[in-house]
C-alpha positions as CSV (number, residue, x, y, z in Angstrom):
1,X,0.0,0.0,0.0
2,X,1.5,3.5,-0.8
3,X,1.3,6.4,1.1
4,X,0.3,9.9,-0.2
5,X,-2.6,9.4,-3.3
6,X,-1.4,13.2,-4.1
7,X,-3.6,15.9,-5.4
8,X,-6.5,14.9,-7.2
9,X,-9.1,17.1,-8.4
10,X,-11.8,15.0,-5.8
11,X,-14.6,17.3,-6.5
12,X,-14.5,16.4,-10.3
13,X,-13.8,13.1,-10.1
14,X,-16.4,12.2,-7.4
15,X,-18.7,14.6,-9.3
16,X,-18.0,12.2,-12.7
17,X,-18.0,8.7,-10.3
18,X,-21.7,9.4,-8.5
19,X,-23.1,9.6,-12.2
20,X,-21.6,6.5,-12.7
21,X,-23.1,4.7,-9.7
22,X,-26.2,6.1,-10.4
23,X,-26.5,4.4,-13.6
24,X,-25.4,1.6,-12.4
25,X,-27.9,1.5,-9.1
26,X,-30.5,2.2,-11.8
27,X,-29.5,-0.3,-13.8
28,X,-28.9,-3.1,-11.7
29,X,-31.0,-2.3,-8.4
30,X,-28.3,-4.1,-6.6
31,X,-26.4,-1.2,-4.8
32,X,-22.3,-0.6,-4.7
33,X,-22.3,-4.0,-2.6
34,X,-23.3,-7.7,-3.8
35,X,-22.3,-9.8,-0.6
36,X,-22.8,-13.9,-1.6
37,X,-23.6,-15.3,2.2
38,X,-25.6,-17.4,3.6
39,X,-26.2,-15.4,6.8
40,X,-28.7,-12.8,8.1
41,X,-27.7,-10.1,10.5
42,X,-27.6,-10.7,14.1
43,X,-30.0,-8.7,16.6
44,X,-28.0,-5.9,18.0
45,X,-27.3,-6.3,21.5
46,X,-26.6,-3.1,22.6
47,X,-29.5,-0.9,24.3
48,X,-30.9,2.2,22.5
49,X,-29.7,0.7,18.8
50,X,-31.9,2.1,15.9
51,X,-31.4,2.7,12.1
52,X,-32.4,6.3,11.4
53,X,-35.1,6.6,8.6
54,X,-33.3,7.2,5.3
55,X,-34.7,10.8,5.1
56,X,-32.9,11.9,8.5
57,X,-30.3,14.9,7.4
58,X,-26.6,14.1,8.5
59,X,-25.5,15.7,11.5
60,X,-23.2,16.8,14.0
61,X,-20.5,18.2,12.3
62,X,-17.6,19.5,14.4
63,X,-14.9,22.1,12.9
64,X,-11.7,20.3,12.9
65,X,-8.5,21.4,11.1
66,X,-8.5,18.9,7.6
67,X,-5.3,17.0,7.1
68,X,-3.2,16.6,4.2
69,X,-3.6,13.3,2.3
70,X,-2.2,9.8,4.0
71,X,-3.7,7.2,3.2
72,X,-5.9,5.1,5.9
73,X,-4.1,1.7,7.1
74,X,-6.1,0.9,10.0
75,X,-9.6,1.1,11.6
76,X,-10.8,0.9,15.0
77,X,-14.6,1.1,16.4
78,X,-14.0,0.1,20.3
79,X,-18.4,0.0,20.7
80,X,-18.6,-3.1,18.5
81,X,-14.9,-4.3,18.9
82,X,-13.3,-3.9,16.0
83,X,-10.2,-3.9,15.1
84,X,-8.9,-3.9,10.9
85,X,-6.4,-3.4,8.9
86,X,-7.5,-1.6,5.7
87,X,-7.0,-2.6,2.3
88,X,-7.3,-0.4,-0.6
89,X,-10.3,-0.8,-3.1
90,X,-10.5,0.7,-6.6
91,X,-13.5,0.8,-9.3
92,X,-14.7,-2.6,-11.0
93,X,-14.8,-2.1,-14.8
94,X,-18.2,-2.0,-14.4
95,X,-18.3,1.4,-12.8
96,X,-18.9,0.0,-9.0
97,X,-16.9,0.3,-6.3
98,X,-14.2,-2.7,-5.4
99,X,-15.5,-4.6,-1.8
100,X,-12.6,-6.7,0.0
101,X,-12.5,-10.6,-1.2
102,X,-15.1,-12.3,0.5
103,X,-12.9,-14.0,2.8
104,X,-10.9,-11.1,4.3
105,X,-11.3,-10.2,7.8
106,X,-10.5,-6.5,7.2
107,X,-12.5,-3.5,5.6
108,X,-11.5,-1.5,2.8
109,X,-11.0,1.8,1.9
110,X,-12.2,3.5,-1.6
111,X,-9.6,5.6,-3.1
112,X,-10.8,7.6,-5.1
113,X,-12.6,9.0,-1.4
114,X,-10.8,11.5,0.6
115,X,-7.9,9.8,3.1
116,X,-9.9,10.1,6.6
117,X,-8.8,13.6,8.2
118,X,-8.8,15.6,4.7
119,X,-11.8,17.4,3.9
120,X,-14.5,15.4,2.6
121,X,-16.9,11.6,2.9
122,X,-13.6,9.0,3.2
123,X,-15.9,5.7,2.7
124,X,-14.6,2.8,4.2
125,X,-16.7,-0.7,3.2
126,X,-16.4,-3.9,4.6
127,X,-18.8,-7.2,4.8
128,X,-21.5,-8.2,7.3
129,X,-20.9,-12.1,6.7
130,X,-19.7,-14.3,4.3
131,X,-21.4,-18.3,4.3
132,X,-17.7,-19.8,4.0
133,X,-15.8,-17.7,7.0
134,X,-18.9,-16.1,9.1
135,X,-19.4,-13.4,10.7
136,X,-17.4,-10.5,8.9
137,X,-15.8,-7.1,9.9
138,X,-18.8,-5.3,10.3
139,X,-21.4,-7.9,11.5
140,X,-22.2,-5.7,14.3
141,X,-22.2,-2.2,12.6
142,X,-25.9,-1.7,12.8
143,X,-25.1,-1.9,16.3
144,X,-23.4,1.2,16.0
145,X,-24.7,4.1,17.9
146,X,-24.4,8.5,17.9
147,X,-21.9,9.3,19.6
148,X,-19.5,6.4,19.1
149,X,-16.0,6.7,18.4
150,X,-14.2,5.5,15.3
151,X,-10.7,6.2,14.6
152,X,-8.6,5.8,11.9
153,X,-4.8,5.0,11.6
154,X,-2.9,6.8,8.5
155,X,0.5,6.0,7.0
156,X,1.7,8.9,8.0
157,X,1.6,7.7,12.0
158,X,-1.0,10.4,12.7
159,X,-4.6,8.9,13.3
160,X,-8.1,10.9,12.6
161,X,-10.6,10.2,15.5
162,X,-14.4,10.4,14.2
163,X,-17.5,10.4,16.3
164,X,-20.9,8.8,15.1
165,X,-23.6,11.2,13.7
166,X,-26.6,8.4,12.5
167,X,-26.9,5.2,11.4
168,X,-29.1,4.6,8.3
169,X,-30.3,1.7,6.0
170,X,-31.5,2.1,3.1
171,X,-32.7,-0.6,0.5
172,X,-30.2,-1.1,-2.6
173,X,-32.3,0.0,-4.8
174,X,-32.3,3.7,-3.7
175,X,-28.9,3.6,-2.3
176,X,-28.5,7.6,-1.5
177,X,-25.5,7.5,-3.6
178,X,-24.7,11.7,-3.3
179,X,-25.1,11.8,0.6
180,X,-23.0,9.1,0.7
181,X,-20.2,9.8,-1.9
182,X,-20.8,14.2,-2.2
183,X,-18.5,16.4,-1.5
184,X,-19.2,18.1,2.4
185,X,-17.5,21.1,4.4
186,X,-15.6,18.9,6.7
187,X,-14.1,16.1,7.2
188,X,-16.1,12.8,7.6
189,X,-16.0,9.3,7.2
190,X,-18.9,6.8,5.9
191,X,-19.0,3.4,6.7
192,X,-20.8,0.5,4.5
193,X,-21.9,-3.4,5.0
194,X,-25.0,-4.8,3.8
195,X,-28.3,-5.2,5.9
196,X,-32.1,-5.9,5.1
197,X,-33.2,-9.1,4.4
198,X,-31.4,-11.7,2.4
199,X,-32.4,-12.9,-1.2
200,X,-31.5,-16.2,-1.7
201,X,-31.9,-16.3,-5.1
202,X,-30.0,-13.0,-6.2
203,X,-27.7,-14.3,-2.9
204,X,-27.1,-11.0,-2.0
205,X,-28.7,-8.9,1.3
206,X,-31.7,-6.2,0.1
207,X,-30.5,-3.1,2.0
208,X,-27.0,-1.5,2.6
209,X,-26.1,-0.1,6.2
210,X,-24.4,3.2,6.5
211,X,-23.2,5.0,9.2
212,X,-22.3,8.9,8.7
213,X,-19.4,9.9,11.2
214,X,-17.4,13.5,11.7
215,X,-14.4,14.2,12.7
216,X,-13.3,15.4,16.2
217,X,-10.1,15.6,16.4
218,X,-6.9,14.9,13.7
219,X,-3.3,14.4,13.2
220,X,-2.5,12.5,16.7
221,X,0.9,10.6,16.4
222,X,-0.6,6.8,15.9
């Protein structure tokens, strides 16, 4: 994995990639993630856990100073225990966004996103469950709740700390791909697994999960 992505005109790019993905969500109804598992989401066990309506606006935002570019190596989410390396995920040819092998234990981060800590939505994916391996890296993110911590490790050896503004789920077919994926004043971080029921025959989940975090504080030595 390298370090610095370098400049990039983002806003152009993500401008250009969100028309993509709305084609493609059009097209295919399936959503930037197709999960093959065998296994539906657990109950979450923690009190007060809800997924926010999908029309709930984002937020919570706190001014902190943006960081220059590093990219992400490590992720961290101490409410539902996890604990990942991060792999890098590109575009498929077919204009959706790379998830991690289905057998990997760690999440992903897109890069053609903002590195956590810069201005802008860093989206980090990962999966709920996979029917060879299990539970995955974010089984548990619906569990997730405002207020929670998140933070994220950069190859630089400083680390961008996030907190939790909502949880949302929202069916693949209307997969709110410019809240998600649009530029924003701050920095903030998105975080995607599948949720919803699970179609058998298209073996795939219905829904995605998404949880919209800001950040609180950056550039801590890691």
């Amino acid at each position: 994995m390298h370090d610095e992505p370098g400049d990039r005109s983002r806003s152009g790019r993500l401008l250009l990639l969100l028309l993509i993905l709305a084609v493609v969500l059009a097209l295919t109804g399936a959503g930037s993630l197709v999960f093959a598992s065998g296994f539906g989401l657990r109950t979450p066990q923690r009190s007060g856990a809800t997924i926010a309506p999908p029309a709930d606006p984002v937020g919570g935002a706190v001014t902190v100073e943006a960081l220059a570019p590093s990219a992400p190596v490590s992720l961290e989410i101490p409410a539902i225990e996890v604990h990942s390396s991060l792999l890098r995920l590109r575009l498929n040819p077919d204009g959706t966004v790379e998830v991690p092998p289905l057998d990997s234990p760690d999440a992903g981060w897109y890069e053609n996103s903002p590195t956590p800590g810069e201005r802008g939505p860093a989206v980090i994916l990962g999966h709920v469950d996979s029917a060879r391996t299990g539970p995955g890296v974010f089984f548990d993110l619906r569990a997730v709740l405002p207020g929670d911590g998140i933070t994220v490790g950069r190859a630089d050896g400083t680390s961008a700390s996030f907190r939790v503004d909502r949880v949302a789920e929202y069916p693949k077919t209307a997969f709110p791909t410019a809240a998600v994926y649009g530029d924003i004043d701050h920095a903030g971080l998105r975080l995607i697994t599948c949720g919803g029921a699970f179609d058998r025959s298209a073996r795939s989940y219905e829904d995605n999960i998404v949880v919209y975090a800001s950040a609180v504080s950056a550039g801590q030595a890691g």
